[in-house]
N, CA, C and O atoms as CSV, one atom per row, in Angstrom:
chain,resi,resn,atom,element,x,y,z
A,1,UNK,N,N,-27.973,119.678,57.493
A,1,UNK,CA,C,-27.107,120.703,56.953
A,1,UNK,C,C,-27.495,122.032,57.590
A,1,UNK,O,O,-28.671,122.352,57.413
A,2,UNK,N,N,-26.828,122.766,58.211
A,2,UNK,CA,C,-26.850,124.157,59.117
A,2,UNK,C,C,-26.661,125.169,58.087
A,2,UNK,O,O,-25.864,124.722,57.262
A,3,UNK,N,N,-26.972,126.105,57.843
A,3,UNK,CA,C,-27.114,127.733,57.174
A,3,UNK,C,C,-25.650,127.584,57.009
A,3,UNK,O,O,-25.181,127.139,55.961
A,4,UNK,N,N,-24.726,128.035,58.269
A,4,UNK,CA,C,-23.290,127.843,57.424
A,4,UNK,C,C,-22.691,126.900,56.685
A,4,UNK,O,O,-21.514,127.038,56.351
A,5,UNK,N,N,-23.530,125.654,56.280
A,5,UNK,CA,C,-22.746,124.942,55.542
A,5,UNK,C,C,-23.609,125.727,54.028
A,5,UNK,O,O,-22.922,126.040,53.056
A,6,UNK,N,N,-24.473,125.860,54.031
A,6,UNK,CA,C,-25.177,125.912,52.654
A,6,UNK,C,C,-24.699,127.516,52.479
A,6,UNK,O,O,-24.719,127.952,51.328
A,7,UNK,N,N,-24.274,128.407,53.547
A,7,UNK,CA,C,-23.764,129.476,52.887
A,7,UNK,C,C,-22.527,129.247,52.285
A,7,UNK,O,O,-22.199,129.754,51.212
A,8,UNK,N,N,-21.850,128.514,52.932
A,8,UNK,CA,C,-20.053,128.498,52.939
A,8,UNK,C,C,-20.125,127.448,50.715
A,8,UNK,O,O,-19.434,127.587,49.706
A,9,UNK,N,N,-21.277,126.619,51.051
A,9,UNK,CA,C,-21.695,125.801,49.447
A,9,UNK,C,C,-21.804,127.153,48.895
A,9,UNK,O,O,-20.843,127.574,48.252
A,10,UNK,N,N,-22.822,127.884,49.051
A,10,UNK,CA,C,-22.909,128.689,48.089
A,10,UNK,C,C,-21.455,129.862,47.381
A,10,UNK,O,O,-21.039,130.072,46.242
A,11,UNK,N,N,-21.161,130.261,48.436
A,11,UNK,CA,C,-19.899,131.204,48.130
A,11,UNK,C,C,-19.036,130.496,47.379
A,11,UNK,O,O,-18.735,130.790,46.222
A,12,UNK,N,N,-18.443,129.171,48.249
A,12,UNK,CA,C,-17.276,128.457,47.448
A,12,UNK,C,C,-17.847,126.674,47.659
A,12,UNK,O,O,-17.822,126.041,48.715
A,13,UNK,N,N,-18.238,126.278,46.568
A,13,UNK,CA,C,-18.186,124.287,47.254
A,13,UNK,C,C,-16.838,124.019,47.098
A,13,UNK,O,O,-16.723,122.825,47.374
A,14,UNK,N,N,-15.476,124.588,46.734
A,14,UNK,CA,C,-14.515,123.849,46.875
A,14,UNK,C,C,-14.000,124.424,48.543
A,14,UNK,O,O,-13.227,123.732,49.206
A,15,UNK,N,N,-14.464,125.557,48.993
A,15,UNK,CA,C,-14.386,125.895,50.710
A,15,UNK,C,C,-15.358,124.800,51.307
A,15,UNK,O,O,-14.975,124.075,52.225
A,16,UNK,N,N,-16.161,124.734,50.963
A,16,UNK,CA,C,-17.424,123.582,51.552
A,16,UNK,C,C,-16.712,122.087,51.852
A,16,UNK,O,O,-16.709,121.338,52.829
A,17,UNK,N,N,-16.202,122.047,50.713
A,17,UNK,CA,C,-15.803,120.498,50.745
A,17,UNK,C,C,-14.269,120.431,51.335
A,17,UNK,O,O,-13.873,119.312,51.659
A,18,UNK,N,N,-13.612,121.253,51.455
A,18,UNK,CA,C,-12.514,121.227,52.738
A,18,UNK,C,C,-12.598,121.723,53.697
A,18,UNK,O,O,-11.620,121.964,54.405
A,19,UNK,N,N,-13.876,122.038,54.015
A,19,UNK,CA,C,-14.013,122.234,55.356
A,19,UNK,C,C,-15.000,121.739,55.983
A,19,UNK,O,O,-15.070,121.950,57.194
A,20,UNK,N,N,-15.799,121.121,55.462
A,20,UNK,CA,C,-16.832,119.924,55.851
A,20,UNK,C,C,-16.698,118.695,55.703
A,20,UNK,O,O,-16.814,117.864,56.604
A,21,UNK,N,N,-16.392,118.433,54.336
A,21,UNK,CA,C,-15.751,117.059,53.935
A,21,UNK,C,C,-14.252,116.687,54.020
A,21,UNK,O,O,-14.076,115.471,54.089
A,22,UNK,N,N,-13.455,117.223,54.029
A,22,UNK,CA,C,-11.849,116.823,54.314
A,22,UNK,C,C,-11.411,117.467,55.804
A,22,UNK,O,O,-10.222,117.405,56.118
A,23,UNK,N,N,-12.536,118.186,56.869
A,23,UNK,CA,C,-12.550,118.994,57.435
A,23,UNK,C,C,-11.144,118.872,57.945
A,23,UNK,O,O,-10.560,118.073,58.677
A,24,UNK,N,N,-10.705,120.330,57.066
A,24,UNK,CA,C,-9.545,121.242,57.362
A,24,UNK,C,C,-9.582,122.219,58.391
A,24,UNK,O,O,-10.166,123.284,58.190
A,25,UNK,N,N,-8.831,121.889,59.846
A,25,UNK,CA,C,-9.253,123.323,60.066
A,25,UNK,C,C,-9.111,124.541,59.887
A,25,UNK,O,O,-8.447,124.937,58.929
A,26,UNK,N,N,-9.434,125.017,60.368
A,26,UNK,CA,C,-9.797,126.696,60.260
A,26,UNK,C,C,-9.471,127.718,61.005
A,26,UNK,O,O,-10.258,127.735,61.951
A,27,UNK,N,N,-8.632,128.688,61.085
A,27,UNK,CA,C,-8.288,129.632,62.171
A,27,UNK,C,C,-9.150,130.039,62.880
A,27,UNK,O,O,-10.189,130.378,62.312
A,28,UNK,N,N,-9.081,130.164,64.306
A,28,UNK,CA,C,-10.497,131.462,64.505
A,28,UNK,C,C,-10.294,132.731,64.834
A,28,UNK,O,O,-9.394,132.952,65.644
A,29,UNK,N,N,-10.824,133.504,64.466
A,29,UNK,CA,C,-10.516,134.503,64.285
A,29,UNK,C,C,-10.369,135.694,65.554
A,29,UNK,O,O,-11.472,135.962,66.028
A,30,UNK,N,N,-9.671,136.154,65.938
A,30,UNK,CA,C,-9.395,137.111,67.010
A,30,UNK,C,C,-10.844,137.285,67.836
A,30,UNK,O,O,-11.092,136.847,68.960
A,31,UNK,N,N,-11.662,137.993,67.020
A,31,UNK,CA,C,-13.049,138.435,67.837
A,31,UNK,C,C,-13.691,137.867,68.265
A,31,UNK,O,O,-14.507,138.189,69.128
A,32,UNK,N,N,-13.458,136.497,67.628
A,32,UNK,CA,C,-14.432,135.071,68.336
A,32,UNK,C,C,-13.562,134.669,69.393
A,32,UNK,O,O,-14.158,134.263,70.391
A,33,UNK,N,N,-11.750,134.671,69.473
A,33,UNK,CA,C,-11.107,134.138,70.908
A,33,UNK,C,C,-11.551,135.596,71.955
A,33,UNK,O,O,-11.393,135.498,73.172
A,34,UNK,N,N,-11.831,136.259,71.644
A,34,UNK,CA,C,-11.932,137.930,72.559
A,34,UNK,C,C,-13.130,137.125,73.198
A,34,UNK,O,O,-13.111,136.644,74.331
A,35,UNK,N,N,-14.259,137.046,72.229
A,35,UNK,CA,C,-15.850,136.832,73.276
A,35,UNK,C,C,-15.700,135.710,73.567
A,35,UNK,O,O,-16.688,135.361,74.213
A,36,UNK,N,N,-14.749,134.622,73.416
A,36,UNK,CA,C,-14.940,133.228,74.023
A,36,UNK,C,C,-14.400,133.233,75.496
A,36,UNK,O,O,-14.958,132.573,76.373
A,37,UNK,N,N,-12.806,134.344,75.836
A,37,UNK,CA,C,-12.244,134.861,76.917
A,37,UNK,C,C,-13.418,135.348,77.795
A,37,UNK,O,O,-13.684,134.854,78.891
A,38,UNK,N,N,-13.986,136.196,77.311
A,38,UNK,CA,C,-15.138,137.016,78.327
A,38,UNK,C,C,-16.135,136.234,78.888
A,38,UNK,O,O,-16.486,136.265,80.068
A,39,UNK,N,N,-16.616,135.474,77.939
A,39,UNK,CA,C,-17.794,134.606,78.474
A,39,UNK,C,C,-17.199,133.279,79.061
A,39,UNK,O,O,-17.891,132.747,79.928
A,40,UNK,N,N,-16.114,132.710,78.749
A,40,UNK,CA,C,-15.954,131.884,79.851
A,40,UNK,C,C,-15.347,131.976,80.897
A,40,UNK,O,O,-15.373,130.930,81.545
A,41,UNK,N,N,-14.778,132.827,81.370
A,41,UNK,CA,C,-14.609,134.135,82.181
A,41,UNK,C,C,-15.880,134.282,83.329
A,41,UNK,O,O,-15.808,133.937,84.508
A,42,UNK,N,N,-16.639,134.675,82.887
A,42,UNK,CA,C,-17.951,135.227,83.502
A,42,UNK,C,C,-18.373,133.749,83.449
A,42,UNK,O,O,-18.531,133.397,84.618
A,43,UNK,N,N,-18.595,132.851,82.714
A,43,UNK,CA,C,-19.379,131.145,83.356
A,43,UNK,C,C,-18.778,131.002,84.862
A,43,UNK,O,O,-19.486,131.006,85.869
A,44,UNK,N,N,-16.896,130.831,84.858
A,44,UNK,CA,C,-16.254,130.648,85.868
A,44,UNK,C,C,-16.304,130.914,87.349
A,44,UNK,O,O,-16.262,130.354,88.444
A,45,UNK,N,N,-16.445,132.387,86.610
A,45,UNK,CA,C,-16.580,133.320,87.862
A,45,UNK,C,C,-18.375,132.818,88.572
A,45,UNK,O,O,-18.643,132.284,89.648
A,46,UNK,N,N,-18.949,133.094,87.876
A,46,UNK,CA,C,-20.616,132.668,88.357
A,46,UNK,C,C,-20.982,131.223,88.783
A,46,UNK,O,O,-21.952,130.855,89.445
A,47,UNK,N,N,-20.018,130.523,88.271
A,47,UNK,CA,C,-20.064,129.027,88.826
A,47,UNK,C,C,-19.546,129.166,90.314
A,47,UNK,O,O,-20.201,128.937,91.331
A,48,UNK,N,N,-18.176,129.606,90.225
A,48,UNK,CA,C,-17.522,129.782,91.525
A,48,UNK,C,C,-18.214,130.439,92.685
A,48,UNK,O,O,-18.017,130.124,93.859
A,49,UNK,N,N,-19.248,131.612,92.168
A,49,UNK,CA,C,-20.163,132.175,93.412
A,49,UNK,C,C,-21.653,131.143,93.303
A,49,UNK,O,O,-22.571,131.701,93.903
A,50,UNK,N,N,-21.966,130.150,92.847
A,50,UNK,CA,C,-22.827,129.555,93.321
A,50,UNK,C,C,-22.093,128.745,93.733
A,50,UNK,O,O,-22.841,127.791,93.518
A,51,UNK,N,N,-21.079,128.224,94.235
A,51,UNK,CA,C,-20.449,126.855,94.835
A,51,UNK,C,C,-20.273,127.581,96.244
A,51,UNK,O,O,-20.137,126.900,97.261
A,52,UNK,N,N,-20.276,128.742,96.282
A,52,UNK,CA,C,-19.964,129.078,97.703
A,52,UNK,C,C,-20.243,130.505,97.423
A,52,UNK,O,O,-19.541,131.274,96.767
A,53,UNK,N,N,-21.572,130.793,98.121
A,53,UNK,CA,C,-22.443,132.004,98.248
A,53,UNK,C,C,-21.421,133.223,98.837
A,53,UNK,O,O,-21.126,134.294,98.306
A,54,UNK,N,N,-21.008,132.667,100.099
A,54,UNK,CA,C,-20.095,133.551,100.682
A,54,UNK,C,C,-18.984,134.768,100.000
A,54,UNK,O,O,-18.706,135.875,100.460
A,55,UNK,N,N,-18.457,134.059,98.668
A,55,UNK,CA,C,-17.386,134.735,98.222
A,55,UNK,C,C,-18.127,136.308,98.137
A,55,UNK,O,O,-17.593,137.332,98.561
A,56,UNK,N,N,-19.273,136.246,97.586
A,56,UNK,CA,C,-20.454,137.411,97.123
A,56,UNK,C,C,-19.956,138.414,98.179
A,56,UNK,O,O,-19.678,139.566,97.847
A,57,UNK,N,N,-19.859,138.047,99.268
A,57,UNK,CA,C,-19.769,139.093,100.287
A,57,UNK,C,C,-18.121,139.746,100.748
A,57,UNK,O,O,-17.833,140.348,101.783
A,58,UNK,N,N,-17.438,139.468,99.869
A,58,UNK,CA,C,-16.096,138.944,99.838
A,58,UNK,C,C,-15.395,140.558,98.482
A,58,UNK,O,O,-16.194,140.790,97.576
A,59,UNK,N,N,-14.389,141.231,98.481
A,59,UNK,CA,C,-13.961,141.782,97.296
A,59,UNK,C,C,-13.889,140.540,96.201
A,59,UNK,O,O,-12.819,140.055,96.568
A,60,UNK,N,N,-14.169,139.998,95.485
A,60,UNK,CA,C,-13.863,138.911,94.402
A,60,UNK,C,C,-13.267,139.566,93.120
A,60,UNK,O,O,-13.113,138.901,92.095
A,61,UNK,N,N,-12.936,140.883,93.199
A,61,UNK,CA,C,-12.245,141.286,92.037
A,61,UNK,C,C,-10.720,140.580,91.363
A,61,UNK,O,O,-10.297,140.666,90.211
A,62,UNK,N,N,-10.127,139.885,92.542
A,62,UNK,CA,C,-9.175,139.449,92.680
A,62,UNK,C,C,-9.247,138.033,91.595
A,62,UNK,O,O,-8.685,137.808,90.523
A,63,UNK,N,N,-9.684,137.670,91.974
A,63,UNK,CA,C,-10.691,136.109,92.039
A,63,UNK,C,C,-11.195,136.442,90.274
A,63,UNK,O,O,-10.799,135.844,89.274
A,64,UNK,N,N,-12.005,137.386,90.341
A,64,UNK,CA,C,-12.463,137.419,88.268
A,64,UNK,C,C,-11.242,137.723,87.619
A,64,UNK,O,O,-11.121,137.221,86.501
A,65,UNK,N,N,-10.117,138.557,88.120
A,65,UNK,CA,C,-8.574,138.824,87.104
A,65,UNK,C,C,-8.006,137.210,87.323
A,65,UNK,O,O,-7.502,136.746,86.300
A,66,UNK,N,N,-8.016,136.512,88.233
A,66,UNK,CA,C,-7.468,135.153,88.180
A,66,UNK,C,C,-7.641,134.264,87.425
A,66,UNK,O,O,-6.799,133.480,86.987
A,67,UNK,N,N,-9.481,134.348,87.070
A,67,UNK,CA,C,-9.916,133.509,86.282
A,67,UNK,C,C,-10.186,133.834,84.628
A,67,UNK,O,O,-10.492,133.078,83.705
A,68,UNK,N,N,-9.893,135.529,84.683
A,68,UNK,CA,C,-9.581,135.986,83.156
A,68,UNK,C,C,-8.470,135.517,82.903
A,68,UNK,O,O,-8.637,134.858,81.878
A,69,UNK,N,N,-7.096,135.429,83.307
A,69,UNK,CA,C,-6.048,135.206,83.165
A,69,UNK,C,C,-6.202,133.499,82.884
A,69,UNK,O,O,-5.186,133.144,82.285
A,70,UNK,N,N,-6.520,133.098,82.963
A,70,UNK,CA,C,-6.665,131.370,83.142
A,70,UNK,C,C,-7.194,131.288,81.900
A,70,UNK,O,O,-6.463,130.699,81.104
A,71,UNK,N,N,-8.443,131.769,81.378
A,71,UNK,CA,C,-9.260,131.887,80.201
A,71,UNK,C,C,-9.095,132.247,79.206
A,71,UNK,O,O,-9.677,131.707,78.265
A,72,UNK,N,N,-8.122,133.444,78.991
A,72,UNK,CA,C,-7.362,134.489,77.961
A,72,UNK,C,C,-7.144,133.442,76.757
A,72,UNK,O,O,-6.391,132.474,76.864
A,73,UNK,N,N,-8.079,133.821,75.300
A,73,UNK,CA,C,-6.782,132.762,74.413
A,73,UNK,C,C,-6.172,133.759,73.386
A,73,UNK,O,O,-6.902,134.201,72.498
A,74,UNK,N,N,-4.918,134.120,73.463
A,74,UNK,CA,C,-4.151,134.688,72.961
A,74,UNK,C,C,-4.079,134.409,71.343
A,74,UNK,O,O,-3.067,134.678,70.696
A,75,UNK,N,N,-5.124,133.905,70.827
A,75,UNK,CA,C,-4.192,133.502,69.311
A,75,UNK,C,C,-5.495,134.418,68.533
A,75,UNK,O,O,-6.527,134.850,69.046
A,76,UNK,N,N,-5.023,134.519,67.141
A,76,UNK,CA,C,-5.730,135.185,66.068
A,76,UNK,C,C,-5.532,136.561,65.929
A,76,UNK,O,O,-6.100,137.259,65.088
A,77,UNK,N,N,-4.411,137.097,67.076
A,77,UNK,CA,C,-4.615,138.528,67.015
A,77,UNK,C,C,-3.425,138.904,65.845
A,77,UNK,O,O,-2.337,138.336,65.940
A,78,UNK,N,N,-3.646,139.796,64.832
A,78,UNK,CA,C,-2.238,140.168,63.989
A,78,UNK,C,C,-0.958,140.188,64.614
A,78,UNK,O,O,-0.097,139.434,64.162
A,79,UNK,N,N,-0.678,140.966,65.628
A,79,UNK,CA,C,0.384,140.658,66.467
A,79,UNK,C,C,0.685,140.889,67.881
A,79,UNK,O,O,-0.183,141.623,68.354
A,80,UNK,N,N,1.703,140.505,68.876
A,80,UNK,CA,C,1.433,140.830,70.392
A,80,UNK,C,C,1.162,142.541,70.846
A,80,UNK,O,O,1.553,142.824,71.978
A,81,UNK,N,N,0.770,143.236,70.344
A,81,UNK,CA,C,1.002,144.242,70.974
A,81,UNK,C,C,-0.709,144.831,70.763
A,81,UNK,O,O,-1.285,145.697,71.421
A,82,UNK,N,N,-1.141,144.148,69.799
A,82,UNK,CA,C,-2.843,144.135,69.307
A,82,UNK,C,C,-3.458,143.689,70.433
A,82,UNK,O,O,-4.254,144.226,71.203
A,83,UNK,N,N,-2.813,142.319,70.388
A,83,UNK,CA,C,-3.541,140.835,71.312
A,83,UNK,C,C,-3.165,141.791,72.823
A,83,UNK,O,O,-4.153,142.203,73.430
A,84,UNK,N,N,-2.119,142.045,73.259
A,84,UNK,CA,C,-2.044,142.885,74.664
A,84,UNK,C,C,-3.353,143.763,74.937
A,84,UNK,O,O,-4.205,143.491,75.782
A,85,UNK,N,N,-3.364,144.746,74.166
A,85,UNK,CA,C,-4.168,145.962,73.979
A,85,UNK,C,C,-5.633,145.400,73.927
A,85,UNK,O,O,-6.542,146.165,74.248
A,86,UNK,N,N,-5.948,143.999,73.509
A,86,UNK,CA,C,-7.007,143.944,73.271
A,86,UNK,C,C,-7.279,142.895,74.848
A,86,UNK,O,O,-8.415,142.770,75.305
A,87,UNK,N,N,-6.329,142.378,75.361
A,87,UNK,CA,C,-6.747,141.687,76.683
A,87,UNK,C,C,-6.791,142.725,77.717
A,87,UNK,O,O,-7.366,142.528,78.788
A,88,UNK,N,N,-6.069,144.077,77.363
A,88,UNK,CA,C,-6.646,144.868,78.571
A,88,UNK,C,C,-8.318,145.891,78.611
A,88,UNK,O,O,-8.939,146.513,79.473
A,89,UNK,N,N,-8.497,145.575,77.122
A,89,UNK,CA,C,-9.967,146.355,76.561
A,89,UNK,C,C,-10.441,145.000,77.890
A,89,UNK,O,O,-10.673,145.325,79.055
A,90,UNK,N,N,-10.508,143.452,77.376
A,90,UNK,CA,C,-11.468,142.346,77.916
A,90,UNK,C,C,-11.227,142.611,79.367
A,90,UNK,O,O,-12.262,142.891,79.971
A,91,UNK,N,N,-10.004,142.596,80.175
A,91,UNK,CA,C,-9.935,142.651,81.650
A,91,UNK,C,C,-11.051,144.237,81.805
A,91,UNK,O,O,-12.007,144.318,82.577
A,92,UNK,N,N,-10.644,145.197,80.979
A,92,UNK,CA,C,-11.422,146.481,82.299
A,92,UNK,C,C,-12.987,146.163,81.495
A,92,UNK,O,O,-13.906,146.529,82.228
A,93,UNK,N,N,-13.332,145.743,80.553
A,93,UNK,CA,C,-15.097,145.554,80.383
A,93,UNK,C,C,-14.812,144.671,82.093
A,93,UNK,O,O,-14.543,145.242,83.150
A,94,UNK,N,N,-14.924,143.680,81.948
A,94,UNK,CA,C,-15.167,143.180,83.106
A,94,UNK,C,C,-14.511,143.581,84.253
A,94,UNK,O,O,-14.721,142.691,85.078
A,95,UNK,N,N,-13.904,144.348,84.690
A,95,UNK,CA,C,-13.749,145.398,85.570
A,95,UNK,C,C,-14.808,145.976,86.117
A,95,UNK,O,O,-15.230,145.870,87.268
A,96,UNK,N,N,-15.201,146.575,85.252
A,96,UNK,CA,C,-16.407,147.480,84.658
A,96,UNK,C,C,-17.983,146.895,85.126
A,96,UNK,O,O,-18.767,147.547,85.816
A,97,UNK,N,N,-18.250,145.477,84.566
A,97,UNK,CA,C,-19.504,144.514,84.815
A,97,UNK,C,C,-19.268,144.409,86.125
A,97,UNK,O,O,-20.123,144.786,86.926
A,98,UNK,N,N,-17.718,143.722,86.660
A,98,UNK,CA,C,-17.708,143.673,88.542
A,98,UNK,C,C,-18.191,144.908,89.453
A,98,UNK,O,O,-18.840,144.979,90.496
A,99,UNK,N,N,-17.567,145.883,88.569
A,99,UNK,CA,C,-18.231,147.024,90.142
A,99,UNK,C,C,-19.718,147.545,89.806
A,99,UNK,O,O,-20.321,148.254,90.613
């Protein structure tokens, strides 16, 4: 049993038991699809420059917006104009980490 199950028991066991035992799922929530975009994002990108050293020497800015775009998960945000606003915060951080 993991901390979040015995927290999620403590708050509610009827949340516990539909979501552990009848496991219902569960939305996730905007801020967790935001850092899941970024970091698998950045795995991609860092995989792709150890498969071929060369790119390193290369502009690859091109190449990290390709693979943000591929990665992006659009759901959990209240509505499109949030979720927009908030994929251009994730593209310029990593803008930002590239240069």
């Amino acid at each position: 049993m993991s901390y979040s199950q015995l927290d999620t028991f403590h708050a509610c066991p009827l949340k516990y038991q539909f979501r552990y035992l009848f496991q219902v799922p569960v939305p996730v929530p905007a801020v967790a699809n935001f850092g899941s975009s970024v970091h698998n994002t950045l795995r991609d990108f860092y995989a792709r420059l150890q498969e071929n050293p060369l790119l390193a020497e290369t502009d690859c800015a091109p190449m990290l917006h390709e693979i943000f775009e591929q990665e992006w998960i659009p759901y959990g945000y209240e509505n499109r104009p949030v979720m927009l606003a908030e994929k251009s915060r994730a593209l310029s951080m990593l803008k930002r980490l590239y240069e």
